[in-house]
C-alpha positions, 0 to 999 in steps of 0.5 A, a space after each residue: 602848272 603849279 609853280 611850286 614843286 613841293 606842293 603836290 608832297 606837302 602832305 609827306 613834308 608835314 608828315 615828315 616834320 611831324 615824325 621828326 619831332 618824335 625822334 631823340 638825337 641823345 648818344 645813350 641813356 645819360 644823355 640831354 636829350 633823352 626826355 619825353 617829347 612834350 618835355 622837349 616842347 616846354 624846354 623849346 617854349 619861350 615868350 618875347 619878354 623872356 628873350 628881353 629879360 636875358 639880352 638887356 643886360 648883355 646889350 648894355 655890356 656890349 654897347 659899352 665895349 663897343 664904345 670902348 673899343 671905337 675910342 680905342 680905334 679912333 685914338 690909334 687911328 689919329 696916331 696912325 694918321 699923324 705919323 703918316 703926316 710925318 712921313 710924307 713930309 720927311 719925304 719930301 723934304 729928303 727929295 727937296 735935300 736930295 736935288 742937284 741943280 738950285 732950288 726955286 723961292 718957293 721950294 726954298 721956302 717949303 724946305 725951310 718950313 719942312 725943317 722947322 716944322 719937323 724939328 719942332 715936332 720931336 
């Protein structure tokens, strides 16, 4: 048994194809498309280095947008990534102020370095 089905109608899918390339997908006379088929086969026709030719140009451009645009990101990003820095420490330090009973050495101490750092940051 033949594991691909569409090998016993592979004459009808050729043939199929075929009449396709004959048919014209134009609204009227004025349209595009409405040429000959052998016109339609040049218009299709294209080698490697046409494709080279066109693209180049357009990839430097991208590349330089790219770049511009991942500097861009990466300098929104550090502010982003400072300021929420910044926040966490106000956070804790506002949970350091907000506690009823003394405070160890050592939370006095990172209380103090929180508030200088934050003051000196402004």
């Amino acid at each position: 048994m033949d594991s691909n089905p569409y090998n016993k109608h592979n004459s009808t899918f050729v043939h199929l194809l075929n009449s396709q390339q004959e048919v014209v997908f134009g609204v009227g006379e004025d349209s595009n498309f409405a040429d000959t088929p052998l016109e339609r086969i040049q218009r299709r026709t294209w080698t490697p280095t046409d494709d080279a030719a066109k693209g180049y140009g357009k990839q430097e451009k991208a590349e330089g947008k790219t770049v511009a645009g991942f500097e861009s990101m990466w300098r929104i990003r550090k502010e982003d990534m400072a300021m929420k820095e910044r926040l966490s420490k106000m956070k804790l330090l506002d949970s350091l102020l907000a506690k009823n009973e003394p405070l160890a050495d050592y939370e006095e101490a990172l209380k103090k370095k929180l508030i200088n750092e934050l003051l000196l940051s402004n």
